[in-house]
Backbone and ligand atoms as CSV (ligand in chain L), in Angstrom:
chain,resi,resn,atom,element,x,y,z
A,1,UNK,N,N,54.275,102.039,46.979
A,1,UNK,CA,C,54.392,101.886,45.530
A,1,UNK,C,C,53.188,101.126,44.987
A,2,UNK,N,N,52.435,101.915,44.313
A,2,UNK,CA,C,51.503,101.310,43.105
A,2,UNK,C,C,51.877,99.921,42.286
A,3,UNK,N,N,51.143,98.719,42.677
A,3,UNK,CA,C,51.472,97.687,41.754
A,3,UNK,C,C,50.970,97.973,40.379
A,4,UNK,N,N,51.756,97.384,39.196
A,4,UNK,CA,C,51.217,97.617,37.915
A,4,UNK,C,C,50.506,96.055,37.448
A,5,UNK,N,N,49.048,96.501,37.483
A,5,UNK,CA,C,48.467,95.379,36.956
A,5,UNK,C,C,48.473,95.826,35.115
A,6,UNK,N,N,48.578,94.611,34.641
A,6,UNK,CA,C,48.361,94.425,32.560
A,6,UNK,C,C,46.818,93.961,32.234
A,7,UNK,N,N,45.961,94.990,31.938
A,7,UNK,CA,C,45.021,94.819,31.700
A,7,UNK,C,C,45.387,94.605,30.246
A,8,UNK,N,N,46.160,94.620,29.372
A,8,UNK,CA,C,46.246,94.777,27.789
A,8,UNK,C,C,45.170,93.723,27.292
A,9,UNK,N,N,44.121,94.199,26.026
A,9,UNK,CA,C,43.230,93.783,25.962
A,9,UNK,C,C,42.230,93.580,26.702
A,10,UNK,N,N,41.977,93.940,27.860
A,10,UNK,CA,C,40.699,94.284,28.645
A,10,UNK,C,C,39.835,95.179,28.144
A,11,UNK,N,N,38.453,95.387,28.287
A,11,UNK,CA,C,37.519,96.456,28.070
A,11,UNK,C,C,36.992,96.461,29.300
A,12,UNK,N,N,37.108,97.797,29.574
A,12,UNK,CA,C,36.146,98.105,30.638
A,12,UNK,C,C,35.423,98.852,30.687
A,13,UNK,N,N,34.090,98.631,30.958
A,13,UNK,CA,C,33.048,99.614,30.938
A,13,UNK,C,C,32.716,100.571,32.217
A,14,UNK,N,N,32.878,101.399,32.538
A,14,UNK,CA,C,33.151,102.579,33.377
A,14,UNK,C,C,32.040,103.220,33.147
A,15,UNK,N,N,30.814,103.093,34.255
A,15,UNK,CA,C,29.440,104.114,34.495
A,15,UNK,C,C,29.547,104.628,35.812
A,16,UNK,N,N,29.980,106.485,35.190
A,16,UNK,CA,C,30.537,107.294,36.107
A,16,UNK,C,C,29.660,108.404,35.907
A,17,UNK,N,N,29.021,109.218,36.562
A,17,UNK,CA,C,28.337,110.169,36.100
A,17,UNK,C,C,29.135,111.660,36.402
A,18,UNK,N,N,30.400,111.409,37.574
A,18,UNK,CA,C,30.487,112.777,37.955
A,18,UNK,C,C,32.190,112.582,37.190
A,19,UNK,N,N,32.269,113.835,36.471
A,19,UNK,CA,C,33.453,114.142,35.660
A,19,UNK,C,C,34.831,114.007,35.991
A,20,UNK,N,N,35.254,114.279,37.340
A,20,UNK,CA,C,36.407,114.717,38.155
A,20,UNK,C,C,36.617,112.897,38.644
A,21,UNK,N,N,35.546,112.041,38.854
A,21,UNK,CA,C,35.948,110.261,38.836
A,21,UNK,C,C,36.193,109.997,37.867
A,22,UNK,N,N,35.434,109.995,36.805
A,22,UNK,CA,C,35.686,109.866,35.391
A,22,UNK,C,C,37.382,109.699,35.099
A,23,UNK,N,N,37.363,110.956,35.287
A,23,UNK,CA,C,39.130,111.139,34.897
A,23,UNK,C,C,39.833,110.705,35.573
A,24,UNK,N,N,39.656,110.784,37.315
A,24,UNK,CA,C,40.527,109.655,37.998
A,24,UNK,C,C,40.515,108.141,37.837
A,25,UNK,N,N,39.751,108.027,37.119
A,25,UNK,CA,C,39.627,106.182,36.772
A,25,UNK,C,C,40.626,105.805,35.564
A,26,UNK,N,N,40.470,106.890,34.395
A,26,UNK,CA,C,41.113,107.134,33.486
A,26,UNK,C,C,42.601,107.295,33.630
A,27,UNK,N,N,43.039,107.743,34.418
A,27,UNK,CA,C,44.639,108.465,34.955
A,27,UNK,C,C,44.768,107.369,35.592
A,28,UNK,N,N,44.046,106.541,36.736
A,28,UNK,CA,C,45.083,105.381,37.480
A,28,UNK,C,C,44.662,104.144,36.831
A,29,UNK,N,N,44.121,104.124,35.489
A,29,UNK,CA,C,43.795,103.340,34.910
A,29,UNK,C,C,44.814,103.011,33.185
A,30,UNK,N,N,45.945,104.299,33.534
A,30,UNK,CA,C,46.636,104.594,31.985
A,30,UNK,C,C,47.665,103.492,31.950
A,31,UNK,N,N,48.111,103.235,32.754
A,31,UNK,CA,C,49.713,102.119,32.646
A,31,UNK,C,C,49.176,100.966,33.223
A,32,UNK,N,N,47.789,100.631,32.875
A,32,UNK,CA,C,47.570,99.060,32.831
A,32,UNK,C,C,47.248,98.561,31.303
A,33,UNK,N,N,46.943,99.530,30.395
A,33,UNK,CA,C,46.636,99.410,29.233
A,33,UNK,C,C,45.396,99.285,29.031
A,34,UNK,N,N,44.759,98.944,30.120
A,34,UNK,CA,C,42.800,98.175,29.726
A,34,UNK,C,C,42.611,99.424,28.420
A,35,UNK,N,N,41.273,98.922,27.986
A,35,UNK,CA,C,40.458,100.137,27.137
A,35,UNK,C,C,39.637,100.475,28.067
A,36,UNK,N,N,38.776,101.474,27.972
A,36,UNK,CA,C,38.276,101.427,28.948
A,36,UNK,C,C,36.973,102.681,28.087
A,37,UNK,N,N,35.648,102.526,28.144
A,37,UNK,CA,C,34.523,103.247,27.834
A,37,UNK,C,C,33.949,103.442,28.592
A,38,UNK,N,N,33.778,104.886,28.707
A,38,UNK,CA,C,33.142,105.947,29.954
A,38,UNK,C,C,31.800,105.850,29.439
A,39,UNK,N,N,31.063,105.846,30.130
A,39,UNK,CA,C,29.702,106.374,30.394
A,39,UNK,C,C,29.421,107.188,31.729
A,40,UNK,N,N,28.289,107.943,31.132
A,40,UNK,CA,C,27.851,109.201,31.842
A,40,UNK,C,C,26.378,109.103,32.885
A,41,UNK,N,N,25.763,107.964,31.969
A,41,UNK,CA,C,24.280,107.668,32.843
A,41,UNK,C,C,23.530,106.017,32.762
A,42,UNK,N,N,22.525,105.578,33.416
A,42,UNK,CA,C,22.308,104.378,33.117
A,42,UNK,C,C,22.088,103.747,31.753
A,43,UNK,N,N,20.821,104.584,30.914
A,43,UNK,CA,C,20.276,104.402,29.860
A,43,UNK,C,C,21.431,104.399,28.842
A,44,UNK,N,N,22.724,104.889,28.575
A,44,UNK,CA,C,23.899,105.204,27.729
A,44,UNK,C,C,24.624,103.385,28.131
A,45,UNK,N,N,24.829,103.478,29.546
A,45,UNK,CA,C,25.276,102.342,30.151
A,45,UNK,C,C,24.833,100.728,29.418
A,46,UNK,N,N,23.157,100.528,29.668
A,46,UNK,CA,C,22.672,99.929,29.077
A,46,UNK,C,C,22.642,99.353,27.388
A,47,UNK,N,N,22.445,100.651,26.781
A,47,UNK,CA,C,22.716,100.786,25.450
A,47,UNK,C,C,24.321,100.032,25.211
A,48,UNK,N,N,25.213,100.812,25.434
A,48,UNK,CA,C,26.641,100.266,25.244
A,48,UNK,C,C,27.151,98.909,25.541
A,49,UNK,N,N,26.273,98.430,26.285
A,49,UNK,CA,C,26.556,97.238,27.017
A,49,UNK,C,C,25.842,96.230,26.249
A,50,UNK,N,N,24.417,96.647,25.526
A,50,UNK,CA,C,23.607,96.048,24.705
A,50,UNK,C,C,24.243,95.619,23.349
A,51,UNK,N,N,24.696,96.390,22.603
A,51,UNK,CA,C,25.570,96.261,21.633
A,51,UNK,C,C,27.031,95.898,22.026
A,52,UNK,N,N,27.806,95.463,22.818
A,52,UNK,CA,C,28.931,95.506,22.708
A,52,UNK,C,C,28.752,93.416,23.257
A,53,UNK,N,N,30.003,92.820,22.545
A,53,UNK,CA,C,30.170,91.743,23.413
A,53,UNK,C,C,31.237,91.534,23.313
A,54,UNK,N,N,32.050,92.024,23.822
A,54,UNK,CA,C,33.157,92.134,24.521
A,54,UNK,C,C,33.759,93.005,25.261
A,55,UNK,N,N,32.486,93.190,26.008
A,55,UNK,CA,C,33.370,93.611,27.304
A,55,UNK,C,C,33.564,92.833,28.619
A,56,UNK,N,N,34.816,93.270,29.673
A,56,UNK,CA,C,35.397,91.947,30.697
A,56,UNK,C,C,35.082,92.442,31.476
A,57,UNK,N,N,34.330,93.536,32.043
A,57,UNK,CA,C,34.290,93.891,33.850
A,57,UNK,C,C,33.301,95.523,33.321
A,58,UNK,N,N,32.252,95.155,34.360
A,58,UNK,CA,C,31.454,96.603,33.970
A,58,UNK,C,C,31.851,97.214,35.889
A,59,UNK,N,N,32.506,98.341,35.577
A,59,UNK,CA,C,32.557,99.159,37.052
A,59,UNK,C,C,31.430,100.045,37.128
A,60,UNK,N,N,30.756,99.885,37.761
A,60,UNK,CA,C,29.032,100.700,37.989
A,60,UNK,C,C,29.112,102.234,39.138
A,61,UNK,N,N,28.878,103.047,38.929
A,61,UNK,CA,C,28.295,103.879,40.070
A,61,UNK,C,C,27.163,103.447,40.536
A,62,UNK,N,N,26.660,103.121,41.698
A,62,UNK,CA,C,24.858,103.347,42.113
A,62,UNK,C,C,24.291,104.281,42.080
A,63,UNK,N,N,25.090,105.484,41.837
A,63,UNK,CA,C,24.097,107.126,41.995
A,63,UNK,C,C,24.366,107.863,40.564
A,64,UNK,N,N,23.344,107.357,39.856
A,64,UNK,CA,C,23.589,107.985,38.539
A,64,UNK,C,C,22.087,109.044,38.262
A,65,UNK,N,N,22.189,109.918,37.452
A,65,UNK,CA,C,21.599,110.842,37.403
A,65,UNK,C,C,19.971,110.444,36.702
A,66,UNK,N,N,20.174,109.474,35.856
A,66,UNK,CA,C,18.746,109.216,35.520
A,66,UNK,C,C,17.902,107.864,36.104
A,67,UNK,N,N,18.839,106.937,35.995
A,67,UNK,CA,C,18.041,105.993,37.068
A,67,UNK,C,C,18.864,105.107,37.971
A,68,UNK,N,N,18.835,104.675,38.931
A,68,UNK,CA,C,19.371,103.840,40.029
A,68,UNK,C,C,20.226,102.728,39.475
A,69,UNK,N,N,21.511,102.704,39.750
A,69,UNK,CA,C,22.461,101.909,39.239
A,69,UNK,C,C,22.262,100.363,39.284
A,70,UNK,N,N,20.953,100.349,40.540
A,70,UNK,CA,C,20.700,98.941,40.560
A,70,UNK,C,C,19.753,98.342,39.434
A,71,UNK,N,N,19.049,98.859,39.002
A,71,UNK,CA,C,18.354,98.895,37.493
A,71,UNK,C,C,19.915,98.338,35.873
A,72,UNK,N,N,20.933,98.989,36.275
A,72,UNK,CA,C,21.681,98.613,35.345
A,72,UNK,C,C,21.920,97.243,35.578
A,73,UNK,N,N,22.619,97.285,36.795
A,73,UNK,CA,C,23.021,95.690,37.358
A,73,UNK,C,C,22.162,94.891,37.383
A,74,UNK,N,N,20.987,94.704,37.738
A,74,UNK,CA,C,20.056,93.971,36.757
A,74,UNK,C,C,19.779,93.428,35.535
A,75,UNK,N,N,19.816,94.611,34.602
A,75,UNK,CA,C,19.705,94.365,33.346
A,75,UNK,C,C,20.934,94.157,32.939
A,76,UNK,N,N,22.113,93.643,33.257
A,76,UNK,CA,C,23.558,93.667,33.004
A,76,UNK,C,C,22.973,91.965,33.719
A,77,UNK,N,N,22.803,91.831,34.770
A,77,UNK,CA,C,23.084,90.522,35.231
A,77,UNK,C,C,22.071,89.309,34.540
A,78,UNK,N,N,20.784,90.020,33.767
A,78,UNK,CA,C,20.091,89.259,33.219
A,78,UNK,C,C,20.819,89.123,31.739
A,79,UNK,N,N,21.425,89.620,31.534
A,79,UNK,CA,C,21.745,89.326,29.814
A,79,UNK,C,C,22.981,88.631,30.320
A,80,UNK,N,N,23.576,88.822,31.044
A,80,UNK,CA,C,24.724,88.120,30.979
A,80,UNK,C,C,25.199,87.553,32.360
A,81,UNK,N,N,24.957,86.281,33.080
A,81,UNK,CA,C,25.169,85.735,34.070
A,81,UNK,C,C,27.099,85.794,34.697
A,82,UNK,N,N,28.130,85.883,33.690
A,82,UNK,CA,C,29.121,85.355,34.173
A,82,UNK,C,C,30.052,87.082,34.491
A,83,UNK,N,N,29.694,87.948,33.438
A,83,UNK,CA,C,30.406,88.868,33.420
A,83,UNK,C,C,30.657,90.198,34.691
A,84,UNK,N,N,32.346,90.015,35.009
A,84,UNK,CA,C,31.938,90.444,36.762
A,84,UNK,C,C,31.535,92.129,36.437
A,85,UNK,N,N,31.286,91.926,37.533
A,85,UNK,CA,C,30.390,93.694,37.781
A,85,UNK,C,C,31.032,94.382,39.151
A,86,UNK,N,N,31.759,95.182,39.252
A,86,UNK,CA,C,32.396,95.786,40.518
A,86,UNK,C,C,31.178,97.074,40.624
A,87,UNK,N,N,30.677,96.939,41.504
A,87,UNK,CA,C,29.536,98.146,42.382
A,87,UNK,C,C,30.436,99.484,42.911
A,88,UNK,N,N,30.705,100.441,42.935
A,88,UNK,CA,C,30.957,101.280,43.535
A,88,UNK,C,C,29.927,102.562,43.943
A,89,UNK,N,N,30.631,102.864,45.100
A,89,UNK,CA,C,29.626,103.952,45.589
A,89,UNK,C,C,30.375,105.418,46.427
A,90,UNK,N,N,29.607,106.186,46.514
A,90,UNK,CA,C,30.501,106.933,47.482
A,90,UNK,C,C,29.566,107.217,48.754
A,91,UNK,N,N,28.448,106.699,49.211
A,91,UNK,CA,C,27.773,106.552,50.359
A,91,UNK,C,C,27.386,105.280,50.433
A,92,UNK,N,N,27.336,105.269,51.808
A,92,UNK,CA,C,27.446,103.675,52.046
A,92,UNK,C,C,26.346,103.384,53.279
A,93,UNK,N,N,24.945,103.946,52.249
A,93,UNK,CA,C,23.520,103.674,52.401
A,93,UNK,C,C,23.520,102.379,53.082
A,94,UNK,N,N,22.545,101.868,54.393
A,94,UNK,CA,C,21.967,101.200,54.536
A,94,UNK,C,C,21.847,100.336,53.493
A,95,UNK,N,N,22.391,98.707,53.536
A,95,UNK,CA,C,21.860,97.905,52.485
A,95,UNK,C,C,22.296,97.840,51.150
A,96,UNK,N,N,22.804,98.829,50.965
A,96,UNK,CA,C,23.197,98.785,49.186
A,96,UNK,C,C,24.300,97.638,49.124
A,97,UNK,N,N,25.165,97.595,50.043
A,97,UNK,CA,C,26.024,96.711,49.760
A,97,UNK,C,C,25.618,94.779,49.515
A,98,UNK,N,N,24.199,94.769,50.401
A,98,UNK,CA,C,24.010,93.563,50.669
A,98,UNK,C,C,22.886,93.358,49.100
A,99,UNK,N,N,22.296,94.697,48.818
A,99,UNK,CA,C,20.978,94.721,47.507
A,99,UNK,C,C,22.065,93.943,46.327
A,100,UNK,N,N,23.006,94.892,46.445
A,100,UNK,CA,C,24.470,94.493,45.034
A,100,UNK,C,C,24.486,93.138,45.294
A,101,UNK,N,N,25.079,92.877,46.004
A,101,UNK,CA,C,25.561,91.389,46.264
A,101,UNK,C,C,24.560,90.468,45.388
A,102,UNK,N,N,22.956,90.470,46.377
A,102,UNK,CA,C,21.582,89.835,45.955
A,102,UNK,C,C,21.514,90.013,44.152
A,103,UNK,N,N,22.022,91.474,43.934
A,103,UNK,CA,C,21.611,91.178,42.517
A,103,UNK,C,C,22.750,90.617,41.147
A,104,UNK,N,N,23.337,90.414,42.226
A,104,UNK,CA,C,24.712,89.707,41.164
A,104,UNK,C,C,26.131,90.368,41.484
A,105,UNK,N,N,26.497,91.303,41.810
A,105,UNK,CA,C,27.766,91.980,41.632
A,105,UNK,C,C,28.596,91.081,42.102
A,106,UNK,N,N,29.675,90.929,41.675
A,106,UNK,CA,C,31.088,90.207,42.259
A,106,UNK,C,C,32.027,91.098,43.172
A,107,UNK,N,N,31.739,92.268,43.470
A,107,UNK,CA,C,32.472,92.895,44.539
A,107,UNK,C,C,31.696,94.488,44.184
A,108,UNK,N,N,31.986,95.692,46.182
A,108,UNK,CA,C,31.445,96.619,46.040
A,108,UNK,C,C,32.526,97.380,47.046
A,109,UNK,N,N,32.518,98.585,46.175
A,109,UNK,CA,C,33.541,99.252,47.134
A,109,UNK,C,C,33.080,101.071,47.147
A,110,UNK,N,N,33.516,101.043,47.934
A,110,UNK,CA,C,33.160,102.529,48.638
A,110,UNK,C,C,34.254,103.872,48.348
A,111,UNK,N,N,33.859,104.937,47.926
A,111,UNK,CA,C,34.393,106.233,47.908
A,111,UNK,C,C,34.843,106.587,49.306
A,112,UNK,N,N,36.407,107.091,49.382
A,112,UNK,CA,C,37.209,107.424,48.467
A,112,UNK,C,C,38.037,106.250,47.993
A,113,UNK,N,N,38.383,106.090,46.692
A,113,UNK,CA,C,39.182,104.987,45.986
A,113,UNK,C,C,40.308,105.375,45.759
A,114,UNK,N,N,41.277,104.507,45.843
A,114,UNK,CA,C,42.591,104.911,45.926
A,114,UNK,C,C,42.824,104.108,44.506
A,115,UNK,N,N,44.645,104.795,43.806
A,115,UNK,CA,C,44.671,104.023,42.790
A,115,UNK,C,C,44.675,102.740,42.633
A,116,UNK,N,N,44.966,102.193,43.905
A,116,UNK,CA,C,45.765,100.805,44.530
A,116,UNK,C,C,44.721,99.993,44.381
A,117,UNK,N,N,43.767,100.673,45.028
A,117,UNK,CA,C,42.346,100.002,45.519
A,117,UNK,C,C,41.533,99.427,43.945
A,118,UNK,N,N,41.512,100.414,43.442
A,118,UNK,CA,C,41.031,100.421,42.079
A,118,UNK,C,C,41.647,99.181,41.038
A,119,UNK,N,N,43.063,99.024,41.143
A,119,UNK,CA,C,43.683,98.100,39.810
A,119,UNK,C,C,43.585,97.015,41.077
A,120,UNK,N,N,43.614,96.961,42.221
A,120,UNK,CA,C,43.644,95.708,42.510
A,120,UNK,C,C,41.825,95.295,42.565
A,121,UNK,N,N,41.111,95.606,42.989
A,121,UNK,CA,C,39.832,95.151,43.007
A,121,UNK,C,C,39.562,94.738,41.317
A,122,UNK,N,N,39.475,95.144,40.372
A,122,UNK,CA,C,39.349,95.239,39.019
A,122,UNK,C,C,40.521,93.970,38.922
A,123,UNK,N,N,41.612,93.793,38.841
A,123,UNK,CA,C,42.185,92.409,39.186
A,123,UNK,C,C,41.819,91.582,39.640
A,124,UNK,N,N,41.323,91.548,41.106
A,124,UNK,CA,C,40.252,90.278,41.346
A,124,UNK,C,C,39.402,89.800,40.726
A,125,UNK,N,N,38.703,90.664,40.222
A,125,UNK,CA,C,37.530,90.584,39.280
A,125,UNK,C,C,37.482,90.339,38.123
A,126,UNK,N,N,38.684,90.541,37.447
A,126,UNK,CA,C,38.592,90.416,36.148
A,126,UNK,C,C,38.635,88.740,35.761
A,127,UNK,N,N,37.613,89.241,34.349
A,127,UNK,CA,C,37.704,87.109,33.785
A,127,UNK,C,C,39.245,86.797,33.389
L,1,MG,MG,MG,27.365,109.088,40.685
């Protein structure tokens, strides 16, 4: 049995590039309440994140279609020191896990994600 975490009033920023995660983040993400804003690529990522201040947890892909997810987390960790950042990936490259860490992330998790996996990591993490 799926625990139900209460994100109510959470924002989460979700940089997903491939469609079929997208929606699974969305679906095991419906009966916690978070909000939750999809993005599709880094530069969108950036932007949204630039203008917005209030958001509580940015969930990152590393393999995004226009530039390297570690470029976001960067520029995510320089504007804003406290706000957690969950890394996800679905290859589990040499090093990426230890690069994330170095560049700020508060946790990194690997494809395939379960719903479980998902509201509880995002629970740890959340402010
Ligand atoms: Mg991707």
């Amino acid at each position: 049995m799926v625990a139900n975490y209460d994100f109510t009033n959470k924002i989460i920023l979700i940089v997903e590039d491939i469609d079929t995660s997208s929606r699974f983040y969305k679906a095991a993400l419906k009966n916690t309440n978070a909000k939750l804003i999809l993005v599709e690529n880094g530069q969108t990522a950036i932007d949204v994140f630039d203008s917005s201040n209030n958001i509580d947890l940015v969930f990152l892909d590393l393999n995004l279609p226009d530039f390297d997810g570690f470029e976001v987390l960067k520029h995510i960790r320089s504007k804003d020191k406290d706000i957690p950042i969950v890394v996800q990936t679905a290859y589990m490259l040499s090093g990426e896990e230890e690069t994330s860490y170095e560049l700020g992330a508060n946790d990194f998790i690997t494809k395939p994600i379960t719903i479980d996996i998902l509201q509880k990591t995002i629970s740890k993490n959340m402010a």
